[in-house]
C-alpha positions as protocol buffer text, in pm:
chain_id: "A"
residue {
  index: 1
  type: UNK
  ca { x: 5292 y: 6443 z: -4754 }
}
residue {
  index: 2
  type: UNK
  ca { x: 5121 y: 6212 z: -4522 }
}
residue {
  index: 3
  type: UNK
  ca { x: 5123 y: 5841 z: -4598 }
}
residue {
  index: 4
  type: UNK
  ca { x: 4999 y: 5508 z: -4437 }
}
residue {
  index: 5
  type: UNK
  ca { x: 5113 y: 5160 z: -4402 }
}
residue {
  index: 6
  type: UNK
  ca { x: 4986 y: 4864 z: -4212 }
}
residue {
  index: 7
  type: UNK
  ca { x: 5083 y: 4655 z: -3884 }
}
residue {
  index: 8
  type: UNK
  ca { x: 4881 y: 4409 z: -3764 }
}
residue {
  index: 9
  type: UNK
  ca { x: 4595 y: 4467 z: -3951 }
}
residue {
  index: 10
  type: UNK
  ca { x: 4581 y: 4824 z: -3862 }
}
residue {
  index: 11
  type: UNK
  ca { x: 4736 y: 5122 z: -4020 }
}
residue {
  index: 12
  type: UNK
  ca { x: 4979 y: 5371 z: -3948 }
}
residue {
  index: 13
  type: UNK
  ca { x: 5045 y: 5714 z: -4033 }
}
residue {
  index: 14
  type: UNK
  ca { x: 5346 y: 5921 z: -4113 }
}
residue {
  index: 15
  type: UNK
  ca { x: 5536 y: 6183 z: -4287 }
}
residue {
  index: 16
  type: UNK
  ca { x: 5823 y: 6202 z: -4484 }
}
residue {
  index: 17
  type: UNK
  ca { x: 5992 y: 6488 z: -4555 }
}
residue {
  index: 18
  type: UNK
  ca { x: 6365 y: 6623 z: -4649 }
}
residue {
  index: 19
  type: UNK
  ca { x: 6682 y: 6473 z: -4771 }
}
residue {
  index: 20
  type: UNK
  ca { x: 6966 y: 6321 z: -4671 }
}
residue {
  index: 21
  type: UNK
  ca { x: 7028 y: 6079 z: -4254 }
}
residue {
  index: 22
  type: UNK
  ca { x: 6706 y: 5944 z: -4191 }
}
residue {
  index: 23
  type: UNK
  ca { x: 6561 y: 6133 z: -3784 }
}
residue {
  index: 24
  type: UNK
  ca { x: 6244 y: 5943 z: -3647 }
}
residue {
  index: 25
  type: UNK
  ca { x: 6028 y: 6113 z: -3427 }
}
residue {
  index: 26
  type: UNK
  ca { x: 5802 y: 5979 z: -3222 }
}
residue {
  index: 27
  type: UNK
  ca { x: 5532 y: 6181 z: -3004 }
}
residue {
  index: 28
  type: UNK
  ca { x: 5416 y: 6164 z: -2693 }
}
residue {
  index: 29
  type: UNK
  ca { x: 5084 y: 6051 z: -2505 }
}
residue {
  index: 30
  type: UNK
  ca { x: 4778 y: 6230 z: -2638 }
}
residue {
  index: 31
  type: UNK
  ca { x: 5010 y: 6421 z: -2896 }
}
residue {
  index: 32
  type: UNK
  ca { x: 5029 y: 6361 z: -3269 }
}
residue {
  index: 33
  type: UNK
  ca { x: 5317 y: 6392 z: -3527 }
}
residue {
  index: 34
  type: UNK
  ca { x: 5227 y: 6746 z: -3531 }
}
residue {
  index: 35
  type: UNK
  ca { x: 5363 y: 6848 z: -3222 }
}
residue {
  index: 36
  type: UNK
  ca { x: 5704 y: 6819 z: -3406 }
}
residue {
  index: 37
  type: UNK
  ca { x: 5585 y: 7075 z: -3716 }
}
residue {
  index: 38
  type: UNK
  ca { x: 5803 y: 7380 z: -3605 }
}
residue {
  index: 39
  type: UNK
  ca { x: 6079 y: 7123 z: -3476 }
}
residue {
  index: 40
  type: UNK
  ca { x: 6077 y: 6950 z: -3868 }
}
residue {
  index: 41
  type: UNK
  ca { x: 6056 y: 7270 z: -3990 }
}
residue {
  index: 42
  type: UNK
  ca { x: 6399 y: 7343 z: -3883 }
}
residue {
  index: 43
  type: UNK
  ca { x: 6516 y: 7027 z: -3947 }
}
residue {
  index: 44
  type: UNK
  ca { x: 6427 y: 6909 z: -4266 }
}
residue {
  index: 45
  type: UNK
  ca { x: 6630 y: 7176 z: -4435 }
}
residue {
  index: 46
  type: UNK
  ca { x: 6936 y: 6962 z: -4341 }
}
residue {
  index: 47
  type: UNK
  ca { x: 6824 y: 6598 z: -4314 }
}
residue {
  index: 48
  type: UNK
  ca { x: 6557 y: 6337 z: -4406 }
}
residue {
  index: 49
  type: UNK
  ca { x: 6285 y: 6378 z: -4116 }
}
residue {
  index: 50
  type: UNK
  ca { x: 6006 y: 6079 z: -4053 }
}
residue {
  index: 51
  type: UNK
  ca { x: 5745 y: 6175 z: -3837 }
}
residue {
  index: 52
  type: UNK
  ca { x: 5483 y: 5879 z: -3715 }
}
residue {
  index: 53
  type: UNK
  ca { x: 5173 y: 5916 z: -3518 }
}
residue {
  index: 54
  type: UNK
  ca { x: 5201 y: 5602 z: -3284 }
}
residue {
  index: 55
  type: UNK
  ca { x: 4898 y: 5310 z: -3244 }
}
residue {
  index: 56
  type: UNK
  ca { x: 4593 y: 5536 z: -3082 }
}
residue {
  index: 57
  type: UNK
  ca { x: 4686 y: 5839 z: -3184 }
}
residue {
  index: 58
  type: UNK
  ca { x: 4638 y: 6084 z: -3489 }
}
residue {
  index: 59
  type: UNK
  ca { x: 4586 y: 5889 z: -3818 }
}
residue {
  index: 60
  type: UNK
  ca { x: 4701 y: 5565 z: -3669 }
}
residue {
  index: 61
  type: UNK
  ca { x: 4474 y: 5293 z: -3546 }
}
residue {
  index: 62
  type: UNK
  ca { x: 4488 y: 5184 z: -3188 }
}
residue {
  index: 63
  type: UNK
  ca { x: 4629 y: 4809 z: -3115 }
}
residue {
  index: 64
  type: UNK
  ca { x: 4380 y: 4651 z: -2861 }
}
residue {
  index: 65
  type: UNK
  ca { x: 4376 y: 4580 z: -2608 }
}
residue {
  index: 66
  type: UNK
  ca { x: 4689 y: 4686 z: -2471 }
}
residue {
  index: 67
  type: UNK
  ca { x: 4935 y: 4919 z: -2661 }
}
residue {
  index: 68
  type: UNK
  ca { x: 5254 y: 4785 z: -2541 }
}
residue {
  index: 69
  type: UNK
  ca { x: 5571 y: 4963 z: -2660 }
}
residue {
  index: 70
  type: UNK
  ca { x: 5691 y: 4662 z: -2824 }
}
residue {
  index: 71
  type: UNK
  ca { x: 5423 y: 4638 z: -3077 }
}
residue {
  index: 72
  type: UNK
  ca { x: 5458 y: 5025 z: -3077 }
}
residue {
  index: 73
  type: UNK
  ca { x: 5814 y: 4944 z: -3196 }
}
residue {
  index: 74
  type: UNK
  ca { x: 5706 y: 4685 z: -3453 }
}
residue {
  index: 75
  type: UNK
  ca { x: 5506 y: 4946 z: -3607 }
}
residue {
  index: 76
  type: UNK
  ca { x: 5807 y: 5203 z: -3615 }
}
residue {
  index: 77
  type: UNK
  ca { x: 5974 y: 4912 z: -3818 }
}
residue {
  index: 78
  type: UNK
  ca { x: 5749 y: 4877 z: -4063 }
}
residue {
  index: 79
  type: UNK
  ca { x: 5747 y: 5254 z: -4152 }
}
residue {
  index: 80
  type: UNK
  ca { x: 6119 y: 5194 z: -4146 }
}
residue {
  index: 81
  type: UNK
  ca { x: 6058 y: 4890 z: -4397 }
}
residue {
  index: 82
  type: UNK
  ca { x: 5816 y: 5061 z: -4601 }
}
residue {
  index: 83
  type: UNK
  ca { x: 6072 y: 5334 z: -4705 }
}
residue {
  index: 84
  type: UNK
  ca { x: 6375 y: 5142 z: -4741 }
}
residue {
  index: 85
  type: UNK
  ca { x: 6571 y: 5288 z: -4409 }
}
residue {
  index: 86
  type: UNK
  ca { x: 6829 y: 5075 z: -4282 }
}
residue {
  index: 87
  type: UNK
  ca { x: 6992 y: 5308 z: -4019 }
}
residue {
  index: 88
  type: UNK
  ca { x: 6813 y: 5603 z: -3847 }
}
residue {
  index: 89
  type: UNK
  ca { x: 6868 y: 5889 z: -3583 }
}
residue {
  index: 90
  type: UNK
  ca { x: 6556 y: 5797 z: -3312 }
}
residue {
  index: 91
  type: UNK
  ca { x: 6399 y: 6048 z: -3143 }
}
residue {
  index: 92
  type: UNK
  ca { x: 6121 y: 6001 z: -2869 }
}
residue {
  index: 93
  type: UNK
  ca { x: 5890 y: 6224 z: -2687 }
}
residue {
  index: 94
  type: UNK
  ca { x: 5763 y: 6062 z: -2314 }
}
residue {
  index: 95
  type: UNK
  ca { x: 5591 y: 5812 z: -2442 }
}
residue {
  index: 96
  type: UNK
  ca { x: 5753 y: 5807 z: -2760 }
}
residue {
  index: 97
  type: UNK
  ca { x: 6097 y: 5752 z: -2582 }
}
residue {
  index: 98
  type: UNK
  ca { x: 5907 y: 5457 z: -2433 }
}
residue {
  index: 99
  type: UNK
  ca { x: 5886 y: 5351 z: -2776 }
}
residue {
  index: 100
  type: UNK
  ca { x: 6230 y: 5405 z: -2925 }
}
residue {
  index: 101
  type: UNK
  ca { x: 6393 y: 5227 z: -2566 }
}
residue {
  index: 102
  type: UNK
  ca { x: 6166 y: 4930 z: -2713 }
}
residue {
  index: 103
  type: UNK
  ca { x: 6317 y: 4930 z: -3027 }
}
residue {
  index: 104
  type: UNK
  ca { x: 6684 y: 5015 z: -2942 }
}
residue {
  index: 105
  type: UNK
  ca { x: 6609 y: 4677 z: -2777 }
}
residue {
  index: 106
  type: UNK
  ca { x: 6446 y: 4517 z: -3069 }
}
residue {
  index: 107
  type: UNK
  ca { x: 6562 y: 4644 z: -3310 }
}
residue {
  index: 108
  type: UNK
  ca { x: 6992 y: 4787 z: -3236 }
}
residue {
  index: 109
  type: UNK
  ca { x: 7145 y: 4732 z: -3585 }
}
residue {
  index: 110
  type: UNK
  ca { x: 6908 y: 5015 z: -3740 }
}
residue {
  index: 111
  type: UNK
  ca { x: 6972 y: 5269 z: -3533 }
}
residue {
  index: 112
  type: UNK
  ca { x: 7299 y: 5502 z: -3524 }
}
residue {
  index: 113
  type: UNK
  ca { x: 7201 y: 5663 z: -3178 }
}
residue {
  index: 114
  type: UNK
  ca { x: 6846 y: 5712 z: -3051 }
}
residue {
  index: 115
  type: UNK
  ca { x: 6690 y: 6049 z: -2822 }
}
residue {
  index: 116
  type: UNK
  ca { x: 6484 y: 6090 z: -2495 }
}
residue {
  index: 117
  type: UNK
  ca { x: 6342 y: 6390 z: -2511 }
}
residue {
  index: 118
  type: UNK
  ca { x: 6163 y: 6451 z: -2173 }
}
residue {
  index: 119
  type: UNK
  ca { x: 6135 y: 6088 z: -2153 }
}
residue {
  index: 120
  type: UNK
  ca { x: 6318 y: 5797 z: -1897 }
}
residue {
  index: 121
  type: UNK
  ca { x: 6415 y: 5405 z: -1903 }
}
residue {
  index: 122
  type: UNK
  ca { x: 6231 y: 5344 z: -1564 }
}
residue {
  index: 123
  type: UNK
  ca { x: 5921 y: 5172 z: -1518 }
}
residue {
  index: 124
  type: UNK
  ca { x: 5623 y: 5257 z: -1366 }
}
residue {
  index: 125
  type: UNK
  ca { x: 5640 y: 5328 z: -990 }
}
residue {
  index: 126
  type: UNK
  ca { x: 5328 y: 5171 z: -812 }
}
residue {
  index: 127
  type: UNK
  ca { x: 5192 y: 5568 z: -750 }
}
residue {
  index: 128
  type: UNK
  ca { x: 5213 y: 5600 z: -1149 }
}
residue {
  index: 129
  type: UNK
  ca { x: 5025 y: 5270 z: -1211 }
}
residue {
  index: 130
  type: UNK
  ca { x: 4757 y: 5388 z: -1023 }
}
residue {
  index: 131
  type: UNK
  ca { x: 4789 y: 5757 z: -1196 }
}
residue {
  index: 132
  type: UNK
  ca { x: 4723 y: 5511 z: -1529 }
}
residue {
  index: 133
  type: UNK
  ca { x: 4435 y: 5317 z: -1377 }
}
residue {
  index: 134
  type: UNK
  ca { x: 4224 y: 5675 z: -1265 }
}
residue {
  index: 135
  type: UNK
  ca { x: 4291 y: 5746 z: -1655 }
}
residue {
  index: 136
  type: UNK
  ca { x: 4154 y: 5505 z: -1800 }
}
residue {
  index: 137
  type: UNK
  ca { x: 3846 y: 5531 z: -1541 }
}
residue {
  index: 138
  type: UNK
  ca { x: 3802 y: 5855 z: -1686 }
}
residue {
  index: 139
  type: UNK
  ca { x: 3833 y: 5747 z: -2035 }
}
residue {
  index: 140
  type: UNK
  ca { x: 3593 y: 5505 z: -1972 }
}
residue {
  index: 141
  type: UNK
  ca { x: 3350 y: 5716 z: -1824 }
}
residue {
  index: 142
  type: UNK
  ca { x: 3373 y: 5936 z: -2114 }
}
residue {
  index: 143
  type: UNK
  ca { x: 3537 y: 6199 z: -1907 }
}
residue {
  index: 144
  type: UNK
  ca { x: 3839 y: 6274 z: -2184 }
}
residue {
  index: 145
  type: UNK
  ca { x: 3794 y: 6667 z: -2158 }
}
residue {
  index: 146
  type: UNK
  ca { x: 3847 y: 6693 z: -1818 }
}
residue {
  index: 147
  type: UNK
  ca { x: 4174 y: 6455 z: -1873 }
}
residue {
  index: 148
  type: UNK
  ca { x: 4283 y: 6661 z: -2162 }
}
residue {
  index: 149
  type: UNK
  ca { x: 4213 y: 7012 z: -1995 }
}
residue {
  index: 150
  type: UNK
  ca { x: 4431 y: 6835 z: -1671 }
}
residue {
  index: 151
  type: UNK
  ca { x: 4729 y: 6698 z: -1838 }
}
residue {
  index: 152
  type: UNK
  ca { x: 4821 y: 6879 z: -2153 }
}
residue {
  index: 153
  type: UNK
  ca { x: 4899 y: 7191 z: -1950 }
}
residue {
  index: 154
  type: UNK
  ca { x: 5072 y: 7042 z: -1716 }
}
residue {
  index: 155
  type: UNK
  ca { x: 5337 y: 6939 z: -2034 }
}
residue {
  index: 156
  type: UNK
  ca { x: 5458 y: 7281 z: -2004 }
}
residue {
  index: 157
  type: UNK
  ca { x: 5668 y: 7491 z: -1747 }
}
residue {
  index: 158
  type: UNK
  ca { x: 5409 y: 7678 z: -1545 }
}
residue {
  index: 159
  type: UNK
  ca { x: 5571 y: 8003 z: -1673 }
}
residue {
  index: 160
  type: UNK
  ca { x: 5543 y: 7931 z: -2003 }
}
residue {
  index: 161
  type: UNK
  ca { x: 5152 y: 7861 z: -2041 }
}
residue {
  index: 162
  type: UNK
  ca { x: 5049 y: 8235 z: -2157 }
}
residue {
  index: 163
  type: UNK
  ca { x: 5346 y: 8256 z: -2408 }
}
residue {
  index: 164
  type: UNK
  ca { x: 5230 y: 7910 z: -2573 }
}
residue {
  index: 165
  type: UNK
  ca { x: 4856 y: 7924 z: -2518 }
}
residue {
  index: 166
  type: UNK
  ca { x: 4783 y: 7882 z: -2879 }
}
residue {
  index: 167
  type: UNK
  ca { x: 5008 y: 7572 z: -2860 }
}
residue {
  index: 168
  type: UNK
  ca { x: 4828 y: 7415 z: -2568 }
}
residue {
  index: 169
  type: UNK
  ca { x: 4538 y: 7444 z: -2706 }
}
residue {
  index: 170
  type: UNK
  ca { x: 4635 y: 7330 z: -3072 }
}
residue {
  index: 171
  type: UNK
  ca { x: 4709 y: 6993 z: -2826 }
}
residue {
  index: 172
  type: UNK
  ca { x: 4400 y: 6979 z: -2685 }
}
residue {
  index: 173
  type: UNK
  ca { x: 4202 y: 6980 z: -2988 }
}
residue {
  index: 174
  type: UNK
  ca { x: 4418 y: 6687 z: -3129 }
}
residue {
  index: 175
  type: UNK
  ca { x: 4387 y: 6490 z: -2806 }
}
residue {
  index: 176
  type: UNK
  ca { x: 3989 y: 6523 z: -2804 }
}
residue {
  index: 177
  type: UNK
  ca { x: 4016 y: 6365 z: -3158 }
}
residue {
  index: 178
  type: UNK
  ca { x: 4161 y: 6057 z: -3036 }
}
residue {
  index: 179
  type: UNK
  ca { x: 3953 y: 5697 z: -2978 }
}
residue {
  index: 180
  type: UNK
  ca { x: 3907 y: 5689 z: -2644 }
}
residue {
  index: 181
  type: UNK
  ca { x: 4013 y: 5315 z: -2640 }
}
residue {
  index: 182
  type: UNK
  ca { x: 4301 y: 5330 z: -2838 }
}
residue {
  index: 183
  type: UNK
  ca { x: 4446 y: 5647 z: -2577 }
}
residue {
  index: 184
  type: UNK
  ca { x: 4312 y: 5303 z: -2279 }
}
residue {
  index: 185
  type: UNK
  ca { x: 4541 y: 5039 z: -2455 }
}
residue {
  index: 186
  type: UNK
  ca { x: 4859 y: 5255 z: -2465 }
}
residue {
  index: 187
  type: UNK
  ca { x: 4762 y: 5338 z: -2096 }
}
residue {
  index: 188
  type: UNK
  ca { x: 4789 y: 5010 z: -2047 }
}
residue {
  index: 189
  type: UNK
  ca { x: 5079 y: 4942 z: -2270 }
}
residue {
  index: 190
  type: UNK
  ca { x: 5329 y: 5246 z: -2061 }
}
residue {
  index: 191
  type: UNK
  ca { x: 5179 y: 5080 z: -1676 }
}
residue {
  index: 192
  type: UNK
  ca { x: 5307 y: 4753 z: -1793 }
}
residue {
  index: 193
  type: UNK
  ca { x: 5637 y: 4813 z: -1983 }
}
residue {
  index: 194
  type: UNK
  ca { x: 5939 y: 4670 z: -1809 }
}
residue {
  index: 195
  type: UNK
  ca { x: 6244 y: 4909 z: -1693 }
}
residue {
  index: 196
  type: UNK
  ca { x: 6517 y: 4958 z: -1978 }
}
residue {
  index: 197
  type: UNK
  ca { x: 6770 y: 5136 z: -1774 }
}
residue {
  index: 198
  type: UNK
  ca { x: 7026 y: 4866 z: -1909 }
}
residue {
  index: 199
  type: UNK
  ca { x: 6972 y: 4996 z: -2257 }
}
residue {
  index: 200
  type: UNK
  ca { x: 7127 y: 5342 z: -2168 }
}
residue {
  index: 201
  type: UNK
  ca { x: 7394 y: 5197 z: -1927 }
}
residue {
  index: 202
  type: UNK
  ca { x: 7522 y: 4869 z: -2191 }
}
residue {
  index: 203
  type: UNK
  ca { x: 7391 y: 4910 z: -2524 }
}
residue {
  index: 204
  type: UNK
  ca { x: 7696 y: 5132 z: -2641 }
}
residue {
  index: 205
  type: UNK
  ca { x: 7454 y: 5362 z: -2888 }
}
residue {
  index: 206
  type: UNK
  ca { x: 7454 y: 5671 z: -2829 }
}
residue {
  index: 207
  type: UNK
  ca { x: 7214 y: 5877 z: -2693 }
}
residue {
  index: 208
  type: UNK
  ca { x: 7079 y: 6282 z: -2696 }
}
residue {
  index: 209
  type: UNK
  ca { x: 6882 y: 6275 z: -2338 }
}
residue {
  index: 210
  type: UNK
  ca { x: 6688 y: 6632 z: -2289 }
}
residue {
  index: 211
  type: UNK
  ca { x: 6610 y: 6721 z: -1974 }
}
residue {
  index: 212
  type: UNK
  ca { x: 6396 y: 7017 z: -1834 }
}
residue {
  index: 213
  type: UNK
  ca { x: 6457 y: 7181 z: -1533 }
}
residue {
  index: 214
  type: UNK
  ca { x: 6112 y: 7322 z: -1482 }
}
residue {
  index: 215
  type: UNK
  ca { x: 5917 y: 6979 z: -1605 }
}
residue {
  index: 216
  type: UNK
  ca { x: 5616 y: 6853 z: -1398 }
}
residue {
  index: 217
  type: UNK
  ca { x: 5621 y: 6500 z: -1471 }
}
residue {
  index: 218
  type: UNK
  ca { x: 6043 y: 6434 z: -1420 }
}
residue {
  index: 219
  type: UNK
  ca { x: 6150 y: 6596 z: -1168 }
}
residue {
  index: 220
  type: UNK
  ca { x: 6521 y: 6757 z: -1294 }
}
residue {
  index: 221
  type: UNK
  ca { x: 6658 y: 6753 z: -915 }
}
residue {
  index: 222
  type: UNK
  ca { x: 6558 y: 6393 z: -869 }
}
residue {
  index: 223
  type: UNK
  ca { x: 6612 y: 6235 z: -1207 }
}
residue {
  index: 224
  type: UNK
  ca { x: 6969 y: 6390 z: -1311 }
}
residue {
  index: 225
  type: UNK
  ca { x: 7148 y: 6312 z: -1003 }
}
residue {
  index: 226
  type: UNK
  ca { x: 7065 y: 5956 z: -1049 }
}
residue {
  index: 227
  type: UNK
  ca { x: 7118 y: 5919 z: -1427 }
}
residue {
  index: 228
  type: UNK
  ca { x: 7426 y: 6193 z: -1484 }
}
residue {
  index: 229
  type: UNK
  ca { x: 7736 y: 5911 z: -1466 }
}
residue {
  index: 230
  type: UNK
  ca { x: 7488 y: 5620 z: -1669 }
}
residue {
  index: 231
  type: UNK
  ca { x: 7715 y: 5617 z: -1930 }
}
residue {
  index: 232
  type: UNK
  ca { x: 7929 y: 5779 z: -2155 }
}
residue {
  index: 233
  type: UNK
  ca { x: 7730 y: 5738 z: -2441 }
}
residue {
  index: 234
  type: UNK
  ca { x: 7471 y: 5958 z: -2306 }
}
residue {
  index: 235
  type: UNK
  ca { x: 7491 y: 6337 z: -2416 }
}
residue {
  index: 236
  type: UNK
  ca { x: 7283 y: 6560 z: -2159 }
}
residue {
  index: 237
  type: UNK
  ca { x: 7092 y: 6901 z: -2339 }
}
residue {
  index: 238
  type: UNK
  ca { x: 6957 y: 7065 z: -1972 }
}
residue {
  index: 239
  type: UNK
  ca { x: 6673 y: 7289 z: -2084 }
}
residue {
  index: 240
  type: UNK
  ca { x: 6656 y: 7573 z: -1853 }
}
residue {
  index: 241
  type: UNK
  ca { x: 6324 y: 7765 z: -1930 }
}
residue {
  index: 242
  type: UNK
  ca { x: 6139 y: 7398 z: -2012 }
}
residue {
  index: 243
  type: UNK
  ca { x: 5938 y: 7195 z: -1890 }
}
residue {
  index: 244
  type: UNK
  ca { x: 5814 y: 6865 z: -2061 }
}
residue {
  index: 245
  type: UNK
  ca { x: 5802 y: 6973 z: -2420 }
}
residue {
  index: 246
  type: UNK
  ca { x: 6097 y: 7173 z: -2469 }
}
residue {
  index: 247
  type: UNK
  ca { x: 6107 y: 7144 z: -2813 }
}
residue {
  index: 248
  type: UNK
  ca { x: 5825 y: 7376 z: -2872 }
}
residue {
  index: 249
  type: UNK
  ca { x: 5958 y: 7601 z: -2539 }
}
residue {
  index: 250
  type: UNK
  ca { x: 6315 y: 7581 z: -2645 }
}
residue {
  index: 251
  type: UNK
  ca { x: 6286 y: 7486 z: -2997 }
}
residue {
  index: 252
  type: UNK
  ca { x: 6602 y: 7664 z: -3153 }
}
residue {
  index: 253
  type: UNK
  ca { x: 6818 y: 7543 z: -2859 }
}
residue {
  index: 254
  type: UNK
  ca { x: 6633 y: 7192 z: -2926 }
}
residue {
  index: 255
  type: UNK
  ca { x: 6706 y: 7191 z: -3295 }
}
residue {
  index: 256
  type: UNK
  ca { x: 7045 y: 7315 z: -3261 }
}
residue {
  index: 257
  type: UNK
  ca { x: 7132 y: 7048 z: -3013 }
}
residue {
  index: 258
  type: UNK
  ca { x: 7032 y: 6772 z: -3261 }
}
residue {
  index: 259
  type: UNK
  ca { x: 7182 y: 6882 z: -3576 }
}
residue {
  index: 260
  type: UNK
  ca { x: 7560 y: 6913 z: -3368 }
}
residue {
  index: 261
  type: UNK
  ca { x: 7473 y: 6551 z: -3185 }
}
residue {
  index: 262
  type: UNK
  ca { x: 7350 y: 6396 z: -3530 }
}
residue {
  index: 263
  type: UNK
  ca { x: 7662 y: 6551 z: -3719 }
}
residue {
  index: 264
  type: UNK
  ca { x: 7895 y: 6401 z: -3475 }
}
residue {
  index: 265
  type: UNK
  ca { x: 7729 y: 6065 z: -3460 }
}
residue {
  index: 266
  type: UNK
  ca { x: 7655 y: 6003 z: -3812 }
}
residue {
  index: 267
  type: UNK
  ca { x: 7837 y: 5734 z: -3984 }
}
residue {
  index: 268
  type: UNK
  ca { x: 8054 y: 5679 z: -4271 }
}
């Protein structure tokens, strides 16, 4: 069932479904808390799954003017609040592992090991600022279809676009939903978050990083080479047939991967 609470005068949305350790999930840029239904599906059989559409997106109001991933954090907390959780699983999509790295840092005692899935601690390279700024130019000229029709493909491996059509487009329709200024302040909010690489390296949680080899926006043979030795906290899933959502293009691999990581991890 979905729910709402409130952060700063604005309200966010969530689900709550299942029983038993608390998994957060957190979506990605232009997604909703949809894009995890067939993921939660799986998943709530076995544990208690939260699922929050983040400021800007879905049911949740946009913080203006800039949607930094700290106040994005905040508002994970008070969902966390709201319910009574004081220790969760964290699991974040792209932006959404923006999010969770912000409130690892925040936030460490409530969270028994966190997840980037398709997601990294670096920040913005000057080339990706600028990526941001011809976004929000289009947003502001009222150009969101053409954004929409540009990047949500591009979320999947090029191979996999006929299989999941009716996937890509279930994304696209969400994304058009959006306010176009709440989609400008989290813009905003990912071009000026600061690197967390120290997170994965000292923190000592541990962490479920997924990785696709066929993904357009991290490039595997770049990315790996420099992250593989970060820590040995950090438990690689390589997603061979993915690109940047592999939990709908690998979901049973996905889902299988978190339910051995989470069973290991969880404490007590």
């Amino acid at each position: 069932m979905t729910q709402i609470t409130t952060m700063l005068n604005s309200t966010v949305q969530f689900i709550d479904e299942g029983e038993g350790t608390p998994l957060v999930f957190l979506h990605g840029y232009l997604e909703t808390l949809s894009v995890w239904d067939q993921l939660s599906g799986r998943l709530s059989k076995n544990f208690r799954v939260i699922r929050i559409d983040l400021p800007g997106h879905g049911g949740s109001e946009p913080i203006l003017p800039s949607g930094k991933m700290e106040l994005m954090a905040d508002g994970v907390k008070n969902v966390l609040d709201h319910l009574g959780i004081t220790k969760c699983f964290l699991f974040g999509h792209s932006m959404g592992g923006y999010a969770a790295l912000a409130f690892v840092e925040k936030y460490p005692s409530l969270v028994d090991g966190y997840s980037l899935v398709h997601s990294a601690p670096f920040a913005d390279t000057d080339e990706k600022k600028k990526n941001r700024d011809r976004e929000i130019k289009m947003l502001e000229e009222e150009r969101k279809e053409l954004l929409i029709n540009t990047s949500i493909p591009k979320m999947f491996a090029d191979d996999n676009l006929e299989r999941l059509h009716g996937e890509v487009e279930k994304i696209k329709k969400e994304a058009a939903a959006h306010n176009n200024k709440g989609i400008v302040s989290v813009l905003r909010g990912m071009k000026d978050r600061p690197d967390r690489t120290n997170i994965l390296k000292y923190s000592g949680i541990p962490c479920l990083w997924f990785l696709g080899k066929k993904d357009n926006h991290i490039d595997f043979n770049t990315v790996y080479p420099k992250v593989k030795d970060f820590s040995p906290e950090i438990t690689f899933e390589i997603l061979d047939r993915s690109g940047h959502i592999g939990f709908i293009e690998q979901e049973e691999q996905v889902a299988d991967a978190i339910k051995g990581w989470v069973s290991k991890n969880m404490q007590g």
